[in-house]
N, C-alpha and C positions, 0 to 999 in steps of 0.2 A: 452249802456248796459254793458261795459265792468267794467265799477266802480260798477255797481249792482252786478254784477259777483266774481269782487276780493270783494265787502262786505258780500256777503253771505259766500263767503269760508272763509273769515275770523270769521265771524258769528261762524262756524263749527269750525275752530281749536279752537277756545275760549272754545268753549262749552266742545271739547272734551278732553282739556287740564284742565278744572274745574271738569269733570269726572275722569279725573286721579287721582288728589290729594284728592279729594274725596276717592277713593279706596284705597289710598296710609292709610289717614287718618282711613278710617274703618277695614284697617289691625292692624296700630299703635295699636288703641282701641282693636281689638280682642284678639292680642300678651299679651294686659296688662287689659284683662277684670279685672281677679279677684280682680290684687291689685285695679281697680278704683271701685269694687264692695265692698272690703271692707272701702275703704275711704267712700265711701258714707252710708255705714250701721255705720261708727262712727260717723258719720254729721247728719244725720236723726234721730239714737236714743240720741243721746246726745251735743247736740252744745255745753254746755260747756264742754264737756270731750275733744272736738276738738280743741277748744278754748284754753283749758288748756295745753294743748302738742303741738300745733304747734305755730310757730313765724309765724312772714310775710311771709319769702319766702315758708315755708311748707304750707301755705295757700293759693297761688299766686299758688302754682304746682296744690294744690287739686283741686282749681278752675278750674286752665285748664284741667285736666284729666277730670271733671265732663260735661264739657264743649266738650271736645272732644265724651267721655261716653253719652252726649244726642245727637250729629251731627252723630255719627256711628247709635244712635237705630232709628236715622231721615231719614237717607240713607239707612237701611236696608228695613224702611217703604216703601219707596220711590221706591227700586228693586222690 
C-alpha cells in the first residue's frame, strides 16, 4: 500500500501544480486582456488588414495571445 500512497500524493502535487500555472496563466491574460481583445477584433474583422501589417513573428505572438485569450475564458468556465 505504500506505492498506492506515494502515487496518489503524487497524483495531487501534479494536479495542484497544473492549477498553478493555470492561475498564473489566467492572470497573464487578465493583465493584457485589452491588448489581446484588440488583436483579435483586427483578425476577426479583417484578416487581410492583419495579414497586411504583421510579419511572422507578430503573427506567432498574436496566435499565442489568442491561444492564451481562449485557455483563460476555458479556466474561467471551469471555476
Amino acid at each position: 500500500m505504500p506505492l498506492n500512497n506515494e502515487l496518489a500524493a503524487a497524483r495531487g502535487e501534479a494536479a495542484a501544480a497544473e492549477e498553478k500555472v493555470m492561475w498564473q496563466l489566467t492572470g497573464q491574460v487578465i493583465d493584457n486582456l485589452a491588448d489581446m481583445q484588440a488583436a483579435l477584433a483586427i483578425v476577426s474583422t479583417s484578416p487581410d488588414a492583419a495579414r497586411a501589417c504583421c510579419n511572422t513573428a507578430a503573427a506567432l505572438l498574436l496566435l499565442l495571445l489568442l491561444l492564451l485569450y481562449a485557455a483563460a475564458a476555458a479556466a474561467a468556465v471551469a471555476v
